[in-house]
Each structure stands twice: as structure tokens, then as C-alpha cells.
C-alpha positions in Angstrom: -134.2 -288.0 76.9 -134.4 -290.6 80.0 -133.9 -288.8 83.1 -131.6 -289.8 86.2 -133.1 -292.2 88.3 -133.0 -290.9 92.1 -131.1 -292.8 94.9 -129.3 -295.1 92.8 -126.8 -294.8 95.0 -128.9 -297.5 97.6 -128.3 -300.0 94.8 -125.7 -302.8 95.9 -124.9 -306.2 94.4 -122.4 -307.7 96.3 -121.1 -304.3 97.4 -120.7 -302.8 93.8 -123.5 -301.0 92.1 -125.8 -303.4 89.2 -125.0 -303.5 85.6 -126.2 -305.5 82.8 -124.0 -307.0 80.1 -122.1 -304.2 77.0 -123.8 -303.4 74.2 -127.3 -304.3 75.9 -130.1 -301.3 77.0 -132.8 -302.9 78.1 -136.1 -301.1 78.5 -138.3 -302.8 81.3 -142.1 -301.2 81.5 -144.1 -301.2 84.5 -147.9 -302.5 84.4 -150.0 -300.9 81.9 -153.9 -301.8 82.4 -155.7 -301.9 79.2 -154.1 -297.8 78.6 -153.2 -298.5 75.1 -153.1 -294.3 74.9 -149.7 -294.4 77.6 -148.1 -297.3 75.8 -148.0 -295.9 72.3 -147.0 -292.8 74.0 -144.4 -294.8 76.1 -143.1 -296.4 73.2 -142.7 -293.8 71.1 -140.4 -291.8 73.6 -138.3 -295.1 73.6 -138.0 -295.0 69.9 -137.0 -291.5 70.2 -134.2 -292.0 72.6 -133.2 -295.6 70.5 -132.8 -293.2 67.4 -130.6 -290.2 69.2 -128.6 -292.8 71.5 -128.1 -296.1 68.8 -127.2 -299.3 70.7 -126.1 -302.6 69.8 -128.4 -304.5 71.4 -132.2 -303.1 73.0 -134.6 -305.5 75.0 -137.7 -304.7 76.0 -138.9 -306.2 79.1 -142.6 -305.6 80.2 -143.5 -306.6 83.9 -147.1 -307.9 83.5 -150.4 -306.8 84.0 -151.2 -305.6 80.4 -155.0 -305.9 80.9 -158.1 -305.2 83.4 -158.8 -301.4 84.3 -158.1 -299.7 81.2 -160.8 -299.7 78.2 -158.5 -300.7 75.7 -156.8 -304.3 77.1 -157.6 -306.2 73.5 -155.7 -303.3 71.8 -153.0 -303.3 74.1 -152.1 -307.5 73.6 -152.5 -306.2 69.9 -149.7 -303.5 70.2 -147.8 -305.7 72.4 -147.5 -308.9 70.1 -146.8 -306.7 67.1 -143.8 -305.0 69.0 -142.8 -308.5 69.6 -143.2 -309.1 66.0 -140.0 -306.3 65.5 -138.8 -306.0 68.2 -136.7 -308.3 71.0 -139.0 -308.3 73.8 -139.8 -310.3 77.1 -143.5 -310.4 78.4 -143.6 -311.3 82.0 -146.9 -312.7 83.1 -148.9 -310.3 85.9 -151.8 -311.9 88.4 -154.2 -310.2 86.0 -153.4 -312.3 83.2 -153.0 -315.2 85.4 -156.4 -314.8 86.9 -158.2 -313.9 82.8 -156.8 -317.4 81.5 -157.8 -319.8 84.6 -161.2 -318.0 84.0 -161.4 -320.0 80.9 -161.4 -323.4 83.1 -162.8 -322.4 86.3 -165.5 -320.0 86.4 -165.6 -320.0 90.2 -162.9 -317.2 89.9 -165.0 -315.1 87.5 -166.5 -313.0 90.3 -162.6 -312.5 91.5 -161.3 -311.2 88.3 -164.4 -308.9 88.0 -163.8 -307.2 90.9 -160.5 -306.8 89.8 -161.0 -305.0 86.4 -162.5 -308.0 84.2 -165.4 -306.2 82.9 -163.7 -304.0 81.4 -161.6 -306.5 79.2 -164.4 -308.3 78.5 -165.9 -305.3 77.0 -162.8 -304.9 75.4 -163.2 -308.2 73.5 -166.7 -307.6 72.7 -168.3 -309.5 75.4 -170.0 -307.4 77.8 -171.0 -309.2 80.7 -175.0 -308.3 81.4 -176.8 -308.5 84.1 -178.1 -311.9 84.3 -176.1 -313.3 81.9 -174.5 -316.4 83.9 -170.7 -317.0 84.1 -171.0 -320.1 81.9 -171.9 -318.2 79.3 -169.3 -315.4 79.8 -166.9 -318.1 80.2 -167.8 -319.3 76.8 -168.2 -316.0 75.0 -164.7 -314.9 76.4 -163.1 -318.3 75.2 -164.9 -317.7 71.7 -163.7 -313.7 71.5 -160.2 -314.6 72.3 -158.0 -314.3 68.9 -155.7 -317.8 68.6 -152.3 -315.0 69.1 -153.9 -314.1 71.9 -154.2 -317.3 73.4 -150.4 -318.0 72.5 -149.0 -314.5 74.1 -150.8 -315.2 77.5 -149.7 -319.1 77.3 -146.3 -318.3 76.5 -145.5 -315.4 79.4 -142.8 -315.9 81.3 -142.6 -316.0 85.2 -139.6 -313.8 85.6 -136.6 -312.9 84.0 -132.9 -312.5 84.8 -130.3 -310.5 83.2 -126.9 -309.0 84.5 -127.1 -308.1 87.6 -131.0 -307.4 87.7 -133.9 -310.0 87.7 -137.3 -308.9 86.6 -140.6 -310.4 88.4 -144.1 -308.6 88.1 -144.8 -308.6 91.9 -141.4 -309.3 93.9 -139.3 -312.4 95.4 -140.0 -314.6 98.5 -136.9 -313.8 100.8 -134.9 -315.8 101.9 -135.4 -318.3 98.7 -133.0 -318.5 96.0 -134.0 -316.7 92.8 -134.0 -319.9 90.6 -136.6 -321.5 92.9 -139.4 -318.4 92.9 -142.9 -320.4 93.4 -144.5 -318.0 90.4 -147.5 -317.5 93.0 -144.8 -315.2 94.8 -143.9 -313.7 91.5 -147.3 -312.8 90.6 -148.5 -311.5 94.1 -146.1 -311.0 96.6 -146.5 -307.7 98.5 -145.4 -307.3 102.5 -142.8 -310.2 102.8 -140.7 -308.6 100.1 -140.9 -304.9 100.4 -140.0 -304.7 103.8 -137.5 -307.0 103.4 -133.9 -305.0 103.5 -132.5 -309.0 102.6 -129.7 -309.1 99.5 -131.1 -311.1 96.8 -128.1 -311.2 95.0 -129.4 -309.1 92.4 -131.7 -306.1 91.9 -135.1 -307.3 91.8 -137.4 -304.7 89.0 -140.9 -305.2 89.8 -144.8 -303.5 90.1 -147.4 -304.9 91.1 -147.8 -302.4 94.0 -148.3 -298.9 92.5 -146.7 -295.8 94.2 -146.4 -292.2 93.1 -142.8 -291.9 92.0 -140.4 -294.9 91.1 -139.5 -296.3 93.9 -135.7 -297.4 94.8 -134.6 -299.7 97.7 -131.0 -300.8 98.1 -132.4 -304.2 96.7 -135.2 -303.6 94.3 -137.1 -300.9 92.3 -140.8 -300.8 91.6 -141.5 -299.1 88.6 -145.6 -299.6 88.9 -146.5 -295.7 88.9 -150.3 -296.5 88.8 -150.6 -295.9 85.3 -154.6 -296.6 84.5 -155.5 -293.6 87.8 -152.3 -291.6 87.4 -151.6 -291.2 83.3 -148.3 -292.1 84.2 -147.0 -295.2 82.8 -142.8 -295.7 83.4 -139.9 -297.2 81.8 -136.6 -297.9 83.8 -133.8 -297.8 81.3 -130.8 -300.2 82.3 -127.7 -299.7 80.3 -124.2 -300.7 82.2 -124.3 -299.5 85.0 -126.4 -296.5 84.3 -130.1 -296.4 85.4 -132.9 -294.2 84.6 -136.3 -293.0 83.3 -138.7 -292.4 80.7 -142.5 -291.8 81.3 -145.4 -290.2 80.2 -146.4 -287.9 83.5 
């Protein structure tokens, strides 16, 4: 069963706490890193509490970063677009898959995304990227490995998503700007300007992008990025009404 999330009490939107529609539960997942052992075990425990708590209506919403890090990210996009295949789900798009598909066109980022946790996706898709084996060639061998659904998921993430009284972004929100016109570079990497910032966005904002030990709740947003790939811990904030909590696998 979820557990309670702490300091829910912080939450305000417009001086009431968040809710999301009836008859919706929506299950938003924080970044996951290639740790296709944490999702299954994720998403079994959501299946669990789907089956002893039925609901109308359940939406999965996953905040990006699905590859890089972990040894499995191939396997994960393959879990991933078969859930979508039975199941109602929303893929955000995390800098991690933003920087893996411009590789495909510009190579001069390919020593970026490396450093980042590329080689361990290209392994993942059967390219491993040898020493003095030259980017143009990765670049090609990574096109050539990547399945056409693959190409299709990352093409078709979405920058954000909104919902109730909660909007869902992989990194955060530039203050200040209203929701509906997010640059998706802010999205996808926005760190200091946006947690610090105490400002009412006029709905919660569910993010990760910037992993922390414990979920983390401010009166305007809640990072669910528990730092899955170093931790083992890999969290779901459960939304239903006006009720909030948690599953995960620590």
C-alpha cells in the first residue's frame, strides 16, 4: 500500500490544497536510468495497489530520463513502450534523452552525453564505444542499433504535462513565466532559479531532475528524483483527489 506523503500540508493552490479531477489516480514516476530491475519492481507494486484499490481512471505519468547510468536503458524503452501499449501513459522527455537523439545529428555533443552516462546506453544497444573508434562511426552505429519504436517513443515525448491542479515537467519551471509558455530548455534542465524559488505557480509543479534522498515537498512543487541508479530507490507519487502519497522500492 502507498504510504502518506510527508508535509503535504505546505501544498497550496490558490490557498486550498491540489487535487486532480474524480475518478483519475495518476501515478507519476521519477527518473529511472537504464534500472530496468526498479521499474518492474515499481510497477509491479502499482499493479498491486491498482488491483486492491480499483479506480475508474489510472494514468501513468513518467518524468524523463529513462536512459544513461543504468546497464539496462534499451530494456527499459522496451518495458516502457509495451506499458504504453496497455496502459494510458504520458512519457515526459528528460535532458538525457534530449541530449542521445541530437547525438544522431551532431556529434559535437557526443563527448557531453558520454560523460553523462552514454556509454553505458550504447552498450546497451550493442554498440560499445572503443577506444579509438571515432564519434562518426558511433554516431552511425547508434543510429543503425536504434529499433524504428524506439525512434518514435523519443520523437514523440512530451515537454510537460498538466493535469488538475498539478503540472508535471522533468526538471522544473522558469519563475515568473506562465506555465503555457515553458521554453522546454527550462523543462529539461532547470535547477537553482526554480528550487529556491518560494513563487506560486499556480499549480504544483512534480518534477526530478535533481536527486535527493527522500521525496522532497515545497509549498509549490515536489521532486520525486530519489536517485534511483546510486540509491535502489526508484519513487512513485500517487495523486488521487486531493490525496498524495508514495510507492517505491527502498
Amino acid at each position: 500500500m502507498p504510504s502518506p506523503l510527508p508535509d503535504i500540508d505546505r501544498l497550496r493552490v490558490a490557498g486550498r490544497p491540489p487535487a486532480l479531477p474524480a475518478d483519475l489516480r495518476i501515478y507519476a514516476v521519477g527518473d529511472i536510468h537504464g534500472r530496468l530491475d526498479l521499474l518492474d519492481d515499481l510497477l509491479f507494486r502499482i499493479g498491486t495497489d491498482i488491483t486492491l484499490r480499483p479506480t475508474a481512471r489510472a494514468v501513468y505519468v513518467f518524468l524523463g530520463d529513462y536512459i544513461d547510468r543504468g546497464a539496462s536503458s534499451r530494456a527499459t524503452i522496451d518495458r516502457l513502450i509495451e506499458l504504453g501499449r496497455s496502459s494510458e501513459c504520458i512519457f515526459l522527455k528528460g535532458n538525457h534523452e534530449l541530449i542521445a537523439i541530437r547525438c544522431l545529428s551532431d556529434p559535437g555533443l557526443f563527448d557531453r552525453w558520454m560523460r553523462l552516462g552514454g556509454t553505458e546506453t550504447l552498450i546497451s544497444y550493442g554498440v560499445p564505444p572503443a577506444s579509438g573508434k571515432q564519434i562518426v562511426e558511433l554516431q552511425a552505429a547508434f543510429h543503425g542499433a536504434l529499433p524504428q519504436p524506439h525512434m518514435r517513443f523519443f520523437r514523440d515525448l512530451q515537454a510537460s504535462f498538466s493535469c488538475g491542479d498539478f503540472f508535471f515537467a522533468h526538471a522544473g519551471v522558469r519563475p515568473r513565466v506562465e506555465l503555457s509558455r515553458q521554453a522546454e530548455n527550462d523543462l529539461l534542465w532547470i535547477r537553482d532559479e526554480f528550487l529556491t524559488s518560494n513563487e506560486d505557480f499556480g499549480k504544483i509543479v512534480v518534477h526530478g531532475h535533481t536527486p535527493t534522498r527522500e521525496v522532497e515537498v515545497g509549498p509549490n512543487r515536489i521532486n520525486i528524483d530519489t536517485g534511483a541508479f546510486a540509491t535502489g530507490k526508484l519513487t512513485c507519487l500517487v495523486i488521487e483527489d486531493a490525496q498524495l502519497s508514495v510507492i517505491d522500492t527502498g
